[in-house]
KEBA-705539 format. One record per residue (C-alpha): residue in three letters; x, y, z. Coordinates in steps of 0.02 Angstrom, whole numbers. Example, Ala and Ser with C-alpha at 12.3 -4.5 7.8 and 13.67 -1.06 7.14 Angstrom:
<recs>
   residuo       c1       c2       c3
       ala      615     -225      390
       ser      684      -53      357
</recs>
This chain:
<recs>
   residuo       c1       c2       c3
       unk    -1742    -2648     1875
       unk    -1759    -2794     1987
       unk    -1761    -2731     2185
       unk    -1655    -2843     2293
       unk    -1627    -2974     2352
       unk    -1587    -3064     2216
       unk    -1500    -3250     2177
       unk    -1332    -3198     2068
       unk    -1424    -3296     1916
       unk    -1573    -3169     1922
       unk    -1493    -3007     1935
       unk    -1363    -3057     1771
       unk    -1521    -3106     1701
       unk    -1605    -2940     1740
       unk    -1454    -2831     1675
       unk    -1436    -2930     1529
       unk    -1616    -2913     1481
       unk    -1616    -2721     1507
       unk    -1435    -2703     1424
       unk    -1534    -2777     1269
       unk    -1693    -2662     1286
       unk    -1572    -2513     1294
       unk    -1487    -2590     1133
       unk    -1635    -2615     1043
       unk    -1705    -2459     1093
       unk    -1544    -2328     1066
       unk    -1552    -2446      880
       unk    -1713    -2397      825
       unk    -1748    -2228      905
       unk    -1588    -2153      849
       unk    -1532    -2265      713
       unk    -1567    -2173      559
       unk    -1530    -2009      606
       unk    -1410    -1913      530
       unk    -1233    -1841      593
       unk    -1312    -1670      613
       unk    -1480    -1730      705
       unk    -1366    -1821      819
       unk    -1239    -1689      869
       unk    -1396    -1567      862
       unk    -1408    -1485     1053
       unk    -1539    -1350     1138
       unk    -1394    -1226     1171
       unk    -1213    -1234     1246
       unk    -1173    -1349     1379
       unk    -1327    -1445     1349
       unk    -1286    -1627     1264
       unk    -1380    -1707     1108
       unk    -1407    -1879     1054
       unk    -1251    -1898     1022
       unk    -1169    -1841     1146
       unk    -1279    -1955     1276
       unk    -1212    -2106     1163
       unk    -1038    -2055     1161
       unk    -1036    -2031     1353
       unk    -1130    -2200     1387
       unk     -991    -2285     1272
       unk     -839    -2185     1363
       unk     -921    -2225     1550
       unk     -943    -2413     1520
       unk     -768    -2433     1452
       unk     -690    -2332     1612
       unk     -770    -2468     1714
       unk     -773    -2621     1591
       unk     -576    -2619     1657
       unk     -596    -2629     1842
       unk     -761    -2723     1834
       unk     -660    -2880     1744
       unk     -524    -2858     1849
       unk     -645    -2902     2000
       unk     -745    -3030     1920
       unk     -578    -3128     1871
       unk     -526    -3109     2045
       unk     -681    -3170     2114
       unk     -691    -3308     2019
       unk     -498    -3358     2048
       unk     -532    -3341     2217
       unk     -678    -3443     2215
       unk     -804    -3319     2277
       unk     -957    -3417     2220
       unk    -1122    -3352     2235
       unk    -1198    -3431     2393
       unk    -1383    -3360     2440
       unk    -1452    -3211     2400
       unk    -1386    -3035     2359
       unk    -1462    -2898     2445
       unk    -1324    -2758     2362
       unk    -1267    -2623     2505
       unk    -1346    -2477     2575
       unk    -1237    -2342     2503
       unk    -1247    -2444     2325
       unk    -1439    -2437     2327
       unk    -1452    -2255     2349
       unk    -1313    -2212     2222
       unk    -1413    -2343     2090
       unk    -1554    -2236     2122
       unk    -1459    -2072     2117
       unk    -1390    -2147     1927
       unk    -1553    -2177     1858
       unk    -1680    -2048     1776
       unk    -1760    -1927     1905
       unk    -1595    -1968     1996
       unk    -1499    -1822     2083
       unk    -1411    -1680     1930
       unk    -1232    -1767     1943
       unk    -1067    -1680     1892
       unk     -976    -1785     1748
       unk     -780    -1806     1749
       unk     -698    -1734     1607
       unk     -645    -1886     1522
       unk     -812    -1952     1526
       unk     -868    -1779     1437
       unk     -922    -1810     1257
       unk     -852    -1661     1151
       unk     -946    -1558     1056
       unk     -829    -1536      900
       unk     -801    -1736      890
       unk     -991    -1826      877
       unk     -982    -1893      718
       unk    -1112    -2026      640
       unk    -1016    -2160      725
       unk    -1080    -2102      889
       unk    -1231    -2248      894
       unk    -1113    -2386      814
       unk     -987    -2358      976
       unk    -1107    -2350     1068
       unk    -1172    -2530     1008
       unk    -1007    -2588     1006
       unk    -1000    -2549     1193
       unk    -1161    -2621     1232
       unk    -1112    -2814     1163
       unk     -956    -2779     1293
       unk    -1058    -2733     1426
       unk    -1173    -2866     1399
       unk    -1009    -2990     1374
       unk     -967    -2915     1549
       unk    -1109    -2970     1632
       unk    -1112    -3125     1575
       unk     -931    -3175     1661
       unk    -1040    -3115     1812
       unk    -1151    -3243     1821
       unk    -1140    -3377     1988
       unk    -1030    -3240     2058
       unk    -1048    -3170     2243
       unk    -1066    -3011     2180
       unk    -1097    -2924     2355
       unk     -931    -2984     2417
       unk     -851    -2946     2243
       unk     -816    -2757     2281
       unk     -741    -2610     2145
       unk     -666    -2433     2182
       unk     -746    -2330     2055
       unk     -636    -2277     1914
       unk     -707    -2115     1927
       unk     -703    -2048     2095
       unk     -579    -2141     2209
       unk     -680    -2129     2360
       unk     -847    -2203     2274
       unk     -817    -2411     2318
       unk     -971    -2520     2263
       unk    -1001    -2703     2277
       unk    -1003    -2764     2098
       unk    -1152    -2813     2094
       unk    -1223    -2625     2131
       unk    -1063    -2530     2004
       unk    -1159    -2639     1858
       unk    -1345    -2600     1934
       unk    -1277    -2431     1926
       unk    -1206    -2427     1763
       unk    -1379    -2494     1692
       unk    -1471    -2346     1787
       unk    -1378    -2229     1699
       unk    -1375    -2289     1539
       unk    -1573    -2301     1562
       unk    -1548    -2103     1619
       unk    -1452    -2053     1475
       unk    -1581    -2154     1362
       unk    -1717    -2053     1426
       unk    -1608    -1886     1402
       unk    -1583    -1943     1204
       unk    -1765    -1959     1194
       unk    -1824    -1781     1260
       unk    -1689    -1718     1151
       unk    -1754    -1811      988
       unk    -1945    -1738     1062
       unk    -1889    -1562     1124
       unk    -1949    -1423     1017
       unk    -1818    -1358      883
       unk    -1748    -1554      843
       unk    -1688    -1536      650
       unk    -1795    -1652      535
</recs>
């Protein structure tokens, strides 16, 4: 990911271009596995491919909402993208906290993929979620997307510029990607 500061046209372009690499990636890594390889996990509580998939799909719709909702106000408002964006403080470090090696984060129970319900669908959702996402960022683009701001749909407390809530989002789908991967490598993964 791009560090700040950033022009509005660069970090779209940045998100987009990772939200494609994540696409491409989840496609071919995971796309011809089977329902049981994807629901396949190291023990209870622990999450498979699957699972990761499912919860990147579930999280990005939570937020798709309340992300559009800003961006249309934004641009009704005519909060055009003037400068540079530097994100905020508090949105840097929870980016960072998102991403892989990031800080062991509790997950809301509706964003909680169930074990009884990954079926082979799991990577077409989450596909189907990605061309949103990347549909999303796109209505971003010559946005001021520092003084565009979001409350979190998940923790009411949690209020990001939008600019950082879809850094973030990106960050943890890359996390999530990486957790897929040392599931489909970890030792006991059904061929």
């Amino acid at each position: 990911m791009r560090a700040y500061p950033l022009t509005s046209e660069e970090l779209v372009d940045d998100l987009i271009s990772q939200v494609d690499e994540i696409t491409a990636s989840a496609r071919t890594r995971f796309g011809a596995l089977s329902r049981d390889q994807l629901a396949w996990h190291t023990g209870r509580g622990r999450w498979g491919i699957g699972h990761c998939l499912v919860h990147l799909a579930r999280t990005n719709e939570v937020y798709r909402g309340p992300l559009s909702e800003a961006l249309r106000a934004a641009r009704s408002e005519g909060r055009t993208a003037a400068g540079l964006l530097k994100g905020r403080w508090f949105g840097r470090r929870f980016t960072r906290a998102m991403g892989p090696g990031g800080m062991k984060m509790w997950t809301k129970e509706s964003l909680r993929p169930r074990y009884a319900t990954i079926q082979a669908a799991a990577l077409e959702t989450f596909l189907a979620e990605q061309v949103r996402f990347r549909d999303l960022l796109a209505e971003a683009r010559g946005l001021d997307l520092d003084a565009t701001r979001v409350v979190s749909p998940v923790s009411r407390v949690v209020r990001l510029s939008v600019g950082d809530a879809l850094r973030a989002l990106v960050a943890h789908e890359w996390r999530h990607l990486a957790q897929a991967e040392r599931v489909l490598a970890g030792e006991g993964f059904p061929l």
